[in-house]
C-alpha positions as CSV (number, residue, x, y, z in Angstrom):
1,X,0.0,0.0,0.0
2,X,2.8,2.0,0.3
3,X,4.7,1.0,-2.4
4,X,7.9,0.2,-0.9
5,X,9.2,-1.8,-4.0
6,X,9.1,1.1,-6.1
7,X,11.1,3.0,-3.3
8,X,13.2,0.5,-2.8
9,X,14.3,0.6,-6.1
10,X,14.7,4.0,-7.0
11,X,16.9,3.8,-3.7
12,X,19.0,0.9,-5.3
13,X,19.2,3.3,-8.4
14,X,20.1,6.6,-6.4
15,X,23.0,4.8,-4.1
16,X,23.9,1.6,-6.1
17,X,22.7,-0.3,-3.0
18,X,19.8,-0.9,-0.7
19,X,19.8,-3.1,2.5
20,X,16.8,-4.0,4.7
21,X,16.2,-6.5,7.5
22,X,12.5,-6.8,8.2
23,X,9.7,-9.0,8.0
24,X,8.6,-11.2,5.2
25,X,5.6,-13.4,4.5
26,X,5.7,-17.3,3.3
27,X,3.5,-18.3,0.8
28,X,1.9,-20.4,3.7
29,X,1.3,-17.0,5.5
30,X,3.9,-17.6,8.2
31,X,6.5,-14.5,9.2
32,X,10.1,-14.8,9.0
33,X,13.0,-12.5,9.3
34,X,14.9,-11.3,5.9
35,X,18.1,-9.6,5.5
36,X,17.3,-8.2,1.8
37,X,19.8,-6.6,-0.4
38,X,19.2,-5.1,-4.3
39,X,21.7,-4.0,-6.3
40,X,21.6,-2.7,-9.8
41,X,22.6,-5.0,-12.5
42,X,24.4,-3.3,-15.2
43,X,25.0,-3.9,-18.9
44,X,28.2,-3.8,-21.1
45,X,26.7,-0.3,-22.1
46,X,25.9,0.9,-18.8
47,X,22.4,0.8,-19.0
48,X,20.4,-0.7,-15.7
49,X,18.2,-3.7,-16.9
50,X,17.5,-5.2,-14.2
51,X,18.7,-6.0,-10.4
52,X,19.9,-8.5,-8.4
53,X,18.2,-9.5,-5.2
54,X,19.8,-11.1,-2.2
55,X,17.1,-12.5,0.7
56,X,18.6,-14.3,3.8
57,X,16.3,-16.1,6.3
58,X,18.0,-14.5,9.6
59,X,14.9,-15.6,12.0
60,X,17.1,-17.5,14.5
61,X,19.9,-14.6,14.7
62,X,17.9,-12.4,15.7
63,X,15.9,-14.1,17.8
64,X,19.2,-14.8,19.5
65,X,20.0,-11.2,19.3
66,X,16.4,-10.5,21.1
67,X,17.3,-12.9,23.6
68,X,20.6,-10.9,24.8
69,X,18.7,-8.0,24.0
70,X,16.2,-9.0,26.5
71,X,18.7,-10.3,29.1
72,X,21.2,-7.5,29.0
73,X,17.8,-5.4,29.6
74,X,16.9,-7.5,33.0
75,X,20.8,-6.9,34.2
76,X,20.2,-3.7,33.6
77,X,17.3,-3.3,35.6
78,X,18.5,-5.7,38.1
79,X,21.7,-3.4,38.6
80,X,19.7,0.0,38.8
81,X,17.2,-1.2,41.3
82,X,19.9,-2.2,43.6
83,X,22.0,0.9,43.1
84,X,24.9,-1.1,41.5
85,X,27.2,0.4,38.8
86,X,28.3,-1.8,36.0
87,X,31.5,-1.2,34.2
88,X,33.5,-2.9,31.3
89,X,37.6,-2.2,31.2
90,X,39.4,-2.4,27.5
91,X,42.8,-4.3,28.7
92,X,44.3,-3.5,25.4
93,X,44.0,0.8,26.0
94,X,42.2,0.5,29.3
95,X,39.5,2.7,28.0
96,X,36.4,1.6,29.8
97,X,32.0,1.4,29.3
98,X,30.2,1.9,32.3
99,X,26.4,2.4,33.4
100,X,24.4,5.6,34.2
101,X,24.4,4.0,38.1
102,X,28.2,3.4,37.7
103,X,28.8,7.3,36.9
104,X,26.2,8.2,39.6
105,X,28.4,6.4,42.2
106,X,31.0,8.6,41.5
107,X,29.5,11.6,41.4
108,X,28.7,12.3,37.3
109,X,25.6,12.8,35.4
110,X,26.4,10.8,32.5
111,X,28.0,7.7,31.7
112,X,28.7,9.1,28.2
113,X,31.1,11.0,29.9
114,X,34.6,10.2,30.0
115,X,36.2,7.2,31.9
116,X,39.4,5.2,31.7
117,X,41.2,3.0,34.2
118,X,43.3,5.8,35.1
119,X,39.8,8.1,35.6
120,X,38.7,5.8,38.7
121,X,42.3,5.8,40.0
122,X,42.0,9.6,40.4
123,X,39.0,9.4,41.8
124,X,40.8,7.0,44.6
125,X,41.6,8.5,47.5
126,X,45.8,8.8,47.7
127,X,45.8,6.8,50.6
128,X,44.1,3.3,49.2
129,X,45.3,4.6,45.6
130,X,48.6,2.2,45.6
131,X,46.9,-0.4,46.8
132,X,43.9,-0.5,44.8
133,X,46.4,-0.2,41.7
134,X,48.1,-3.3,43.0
135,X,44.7,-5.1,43.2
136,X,44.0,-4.2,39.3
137,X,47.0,-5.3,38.2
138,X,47.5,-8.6,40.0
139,X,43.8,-9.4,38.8
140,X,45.2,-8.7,35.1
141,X,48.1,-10.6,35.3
142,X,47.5,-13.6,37.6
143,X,43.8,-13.8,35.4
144,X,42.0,-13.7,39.0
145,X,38.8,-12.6,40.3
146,X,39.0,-8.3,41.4
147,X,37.6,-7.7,44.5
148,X,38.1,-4.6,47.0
149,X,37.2,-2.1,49.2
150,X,38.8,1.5,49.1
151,X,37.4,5.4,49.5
152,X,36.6,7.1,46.7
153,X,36.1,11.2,46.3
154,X,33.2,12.2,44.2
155,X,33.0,14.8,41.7
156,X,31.1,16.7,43.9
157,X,33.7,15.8,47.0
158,X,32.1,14.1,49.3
159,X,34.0,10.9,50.1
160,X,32.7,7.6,49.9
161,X,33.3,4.0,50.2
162,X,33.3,1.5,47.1
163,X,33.2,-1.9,46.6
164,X,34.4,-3.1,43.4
165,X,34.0,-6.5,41.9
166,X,35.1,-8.0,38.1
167,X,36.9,-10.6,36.3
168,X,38.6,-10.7,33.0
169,X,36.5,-12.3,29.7
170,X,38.4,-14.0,26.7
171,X,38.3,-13.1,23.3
172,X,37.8,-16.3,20.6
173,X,41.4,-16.8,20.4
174,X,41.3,-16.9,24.2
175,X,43.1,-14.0,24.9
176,X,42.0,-11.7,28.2
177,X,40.7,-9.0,26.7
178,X,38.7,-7.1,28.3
179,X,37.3,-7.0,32.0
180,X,33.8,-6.4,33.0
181,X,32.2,-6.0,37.2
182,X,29.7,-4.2,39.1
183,X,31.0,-1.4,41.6
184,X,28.5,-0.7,45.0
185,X,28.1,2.3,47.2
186,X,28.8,0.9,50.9
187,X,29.2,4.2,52.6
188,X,26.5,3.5,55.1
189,X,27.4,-0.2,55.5
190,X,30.9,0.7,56.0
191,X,29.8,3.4,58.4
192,X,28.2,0.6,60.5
193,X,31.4,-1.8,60.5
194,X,33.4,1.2,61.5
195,X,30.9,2.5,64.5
196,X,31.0,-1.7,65.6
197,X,34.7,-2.0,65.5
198,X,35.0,1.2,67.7
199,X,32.4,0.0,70.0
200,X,34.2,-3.2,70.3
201,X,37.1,-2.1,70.9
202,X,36.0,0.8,73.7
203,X,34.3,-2.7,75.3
204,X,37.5,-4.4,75.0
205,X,39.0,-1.7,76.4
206,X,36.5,-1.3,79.6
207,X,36.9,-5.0,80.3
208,X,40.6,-5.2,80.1
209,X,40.3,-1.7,82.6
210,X,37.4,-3.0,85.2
211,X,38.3,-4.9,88.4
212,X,35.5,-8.0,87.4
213,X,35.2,-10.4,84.6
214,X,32.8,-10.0,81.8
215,X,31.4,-13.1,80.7
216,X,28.5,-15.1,78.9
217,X,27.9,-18.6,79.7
218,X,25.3,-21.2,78.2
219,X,23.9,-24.1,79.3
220,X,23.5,-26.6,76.1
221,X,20.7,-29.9,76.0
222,X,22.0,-32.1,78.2
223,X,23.4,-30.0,80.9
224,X,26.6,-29.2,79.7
225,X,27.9,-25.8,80.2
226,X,30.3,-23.3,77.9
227,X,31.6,-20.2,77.8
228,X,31.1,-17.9,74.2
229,X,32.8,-15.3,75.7
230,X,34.9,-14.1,78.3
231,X,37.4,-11.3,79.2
232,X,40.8,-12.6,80.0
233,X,40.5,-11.4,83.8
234,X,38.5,-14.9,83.9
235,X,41.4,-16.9,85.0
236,X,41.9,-14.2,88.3
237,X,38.5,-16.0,89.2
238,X,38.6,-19.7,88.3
239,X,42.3,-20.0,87.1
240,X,41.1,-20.9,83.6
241,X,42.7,-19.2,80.4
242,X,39.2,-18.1,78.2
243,X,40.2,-20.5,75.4
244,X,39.4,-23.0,77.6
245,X,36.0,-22.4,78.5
246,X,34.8,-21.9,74.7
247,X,33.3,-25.6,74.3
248,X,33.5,-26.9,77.8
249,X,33.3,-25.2,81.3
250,X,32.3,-27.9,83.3
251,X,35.6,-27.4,85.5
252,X,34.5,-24.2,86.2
253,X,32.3,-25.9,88.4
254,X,34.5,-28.6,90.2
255,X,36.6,-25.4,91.5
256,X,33.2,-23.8,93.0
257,X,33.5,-24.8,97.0
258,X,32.1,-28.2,97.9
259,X,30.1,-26.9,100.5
260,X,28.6,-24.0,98.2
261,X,28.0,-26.3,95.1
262,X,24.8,-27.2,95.6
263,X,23.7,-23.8,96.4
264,X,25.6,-22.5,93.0
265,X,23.8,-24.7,90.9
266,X,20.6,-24.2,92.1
267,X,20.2,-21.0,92.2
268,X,21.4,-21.2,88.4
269,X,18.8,-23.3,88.2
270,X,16.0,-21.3,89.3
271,X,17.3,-18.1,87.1
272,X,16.9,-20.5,83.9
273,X,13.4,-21.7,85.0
274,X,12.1,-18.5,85.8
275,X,14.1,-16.3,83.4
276,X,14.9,-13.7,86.4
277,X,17.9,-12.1,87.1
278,X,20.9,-14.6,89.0
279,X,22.8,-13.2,91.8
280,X,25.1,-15.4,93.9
281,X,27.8,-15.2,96.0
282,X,30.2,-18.8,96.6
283,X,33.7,-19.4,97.1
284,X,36.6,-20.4,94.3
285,X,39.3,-22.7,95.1
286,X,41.6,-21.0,93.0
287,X,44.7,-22.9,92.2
288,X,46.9,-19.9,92.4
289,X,45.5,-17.6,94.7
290,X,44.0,-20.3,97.1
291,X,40.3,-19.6,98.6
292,X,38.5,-16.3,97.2
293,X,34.8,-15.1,97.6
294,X,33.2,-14.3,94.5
295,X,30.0,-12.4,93.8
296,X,28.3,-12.9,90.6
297,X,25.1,-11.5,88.5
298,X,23.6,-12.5,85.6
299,X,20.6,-12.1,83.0
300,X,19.2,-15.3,81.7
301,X,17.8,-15.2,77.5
302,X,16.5,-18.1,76.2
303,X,18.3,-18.6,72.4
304,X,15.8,-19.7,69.3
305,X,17.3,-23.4,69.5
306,X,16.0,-23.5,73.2
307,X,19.5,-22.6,75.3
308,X,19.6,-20.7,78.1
309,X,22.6,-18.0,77.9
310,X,23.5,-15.3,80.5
């Protein structure tokens, strides 16, 4: 209704060439895909009487081309919902491809904009830059997988924390050629990490300082007793190194006082029945330091697999 075969041959005419792909019906009505090319033919005089047509059934190409179409599409998505950056490194020029996320991570508006290996290393804070150049290039040359953690400064300077993630891809001869990986804002996980470490550490600290022993202690099925954790002022009390009391602490208890044994255990006992607060006081027969008097509180929880810890 349009006719297209006129056009398409005044176009062969006009340019000497014309080259479609598009749909084309079987004489059983059935669609198939068609790389068509027309060319004038030419006579020993130069006149055009005629032209040669070239059709090509290309259906399952570009079905296969729809297919990675389709699934580079879903990474795509997959990547921008969960704010990941995706990236592709040249290793012949170490000119690089990245995503619109990618260039948002680091502060652009555009991943059209410029990027190159040595781009992102400016973009590395001085400090981690060595070392995040060392992880690069061992990836490259040992043909492992890149992953790292380093500080990055945005275009608009605020400083934030990476990870980065890639491996290298063969070519058909099965030469490295390029590497391709995702890259992940972790500022705010980092943050937390960093705020737990200190915390640790200013509890480390406290317990190491305190004259008492910090401790958690379970009871398991079967009555057997433990110690998860436990400051190393533990063996003052019960002459025990904390290493030791990790999967068994049941000599913790032959060193309790005969005579105050019973009363130890019971009340124990009753905190893990009742889920109240344990307070005792009993003596030690401490190997070292002979008979002491000890005073202890503790709050009972009751774990998901059914243990008691305080």
């Amino acid at each position: 209704a349009r006719d297209l075969p006129a056009q398409v041959l005044a176009q062969a005419l006009a340019e000497g060439r014309f080259s479609h792909e598009g749909y084309r019906l079987r004489k059983d009505g059935s669609k198939f895909w068609a790389s068509v090319t027309i060319t004038p033919y030419v006579d020993d005089q130069g006149l055009t009487v005629g032209f040669v047509k070239v059709t090509q059934d290309i259906t399952e190409r570009k079905q296969a081309d729809e297919a990675r179409q389709e699934a580079e599409e879903r990474l795509s998505n997959a990547l921008r919902w969960s704010h990941t950056g995706g990236w592709d490194l040249n290793l012949r020029d170490f000119s690089a491809h990245r995503t619109l996320e990618h260039a948002q991570i680091f502060g652009h508006k555009e991943a059209r904009s410029a990027w190159s290996q040595a781009i992102f290393l400016d973009h590395v804070v001085p400090e981690d830059r060595d070392r995040v150049r060392k992880f690069v290039q061992d990836a490259i040359t040992r043909h492992t997988e890149l992953n790292f953690e380093c500080r990055i400064r945005r275009a608009d300077g605020a400083l934030r924390w990476i990870w980065v993630v890639g491996g290298q891809i063969t070519d058909a001869q099965g030469q490295a050629s390029r590497m391709s990986g995702i890259v992940r804002d972790i500022t705010e996980r980092k943050g937390v990490e960093i705020a737990l470490r200190e915390e640790r550490d200013m509890f480390a600290t406290i317990v190491a300082t305190v004259p008492m022993v910090i401790c958690s202690f379970i009871r398991q099925p079967g009555g057997r007793w433990s110690f998860p954790f436990a400051g190393p002022e533990i063996r003052q009390i019960y002459g025990f190194e904390a290493s030791e009391l990790v999967e068994d602490a049941s000599g913790i208890f032959e060193r309790v006082h005969p005579d105050d044994r019973a009363h130890f255990l019971a009340t124990l006992r009753d905190s893990g029945t009742t889920m109240t607060h344990w307070r005792a006081e009993f003596r030690v027969n401490h190997p070292g330091r002979g008979k002491i008097w000890v005073e202890a509180h503790a709050a009972p929880f009751r774990e998901p697999d059914g243990n008691i810890l305080w």
